[in-house]
C-alpha positions in Angstrom: 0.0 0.0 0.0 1.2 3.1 -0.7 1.7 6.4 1.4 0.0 9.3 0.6 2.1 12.0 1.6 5.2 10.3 0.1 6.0 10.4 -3.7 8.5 7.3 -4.4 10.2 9.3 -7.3 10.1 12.8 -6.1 10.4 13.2 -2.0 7.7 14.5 0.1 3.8 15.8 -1.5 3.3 19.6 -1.3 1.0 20.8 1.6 -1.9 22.3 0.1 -3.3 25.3 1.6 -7.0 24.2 2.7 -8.0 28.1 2.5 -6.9 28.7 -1.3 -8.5 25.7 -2.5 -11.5 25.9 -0.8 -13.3 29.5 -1.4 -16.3 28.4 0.7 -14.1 28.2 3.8 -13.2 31.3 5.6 -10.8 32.2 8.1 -13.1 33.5 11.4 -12.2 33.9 15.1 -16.1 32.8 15.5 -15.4 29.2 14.6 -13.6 27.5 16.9 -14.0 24.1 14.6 -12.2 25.4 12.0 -9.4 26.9 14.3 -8.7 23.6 16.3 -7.3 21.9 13.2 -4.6 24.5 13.7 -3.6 24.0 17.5 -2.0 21.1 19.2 -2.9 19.1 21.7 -1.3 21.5 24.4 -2.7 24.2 23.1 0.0 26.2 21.0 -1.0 27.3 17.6 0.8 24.8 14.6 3.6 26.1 12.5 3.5 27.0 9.3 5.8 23.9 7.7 3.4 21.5 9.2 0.0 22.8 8.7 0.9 23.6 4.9 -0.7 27.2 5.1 0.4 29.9 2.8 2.3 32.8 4.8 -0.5 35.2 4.5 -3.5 32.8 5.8 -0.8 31.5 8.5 -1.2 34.9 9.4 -4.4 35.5 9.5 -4.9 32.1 11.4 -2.6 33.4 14.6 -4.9 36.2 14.8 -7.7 34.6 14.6 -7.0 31.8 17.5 -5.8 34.7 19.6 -9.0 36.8 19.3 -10.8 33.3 20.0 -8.8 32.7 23.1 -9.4 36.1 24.5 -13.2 35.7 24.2 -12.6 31.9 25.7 -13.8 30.4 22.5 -10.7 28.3 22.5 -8.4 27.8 25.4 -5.1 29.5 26.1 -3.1 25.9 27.6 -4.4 22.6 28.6 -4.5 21.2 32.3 -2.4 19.2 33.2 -2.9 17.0 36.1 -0.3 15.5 38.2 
């Protein structure tokens, strides 16, 4: 079976930017379902390299989790218990 992400000939496949290939999805601090694609686990917003955005919607993206953790749409860390 063959990987997905790996071209045999050619190295790694090129990220797509989910934002310039669809033109129905927008980037809005108001949707924290969108947003959480773009934050780990922990809570710290994903780079660039790995979520495959362009830099202009990476951009736009920081913003937009920020604005949604000031108005505790999405949260700033996860607890962690001990």
């Amino acid at each position: 079976m063959r990987n997905p992400r790996f071209d045999g000939r050619r190295g790694r496949r090129r990220k797509v930017d989910r934002f310039l290939a669809d033109k129905s999805l927008v980037i809005d601090y108001k949707d924290p379902s969108i947003l959480k694609y773009f934050i780990t686990g922990r809570g710290k917003i994903v780079p660039r390299r790995v979520s495959g955005l362009c830099a202009k919607n990476q951009r736009k993206i920081t913003t937009a989790i920020k604005r949604a953790r000031m108005v505790a749409l999405l949260p700033f860390t996860t607890v962690k218990a001990h």
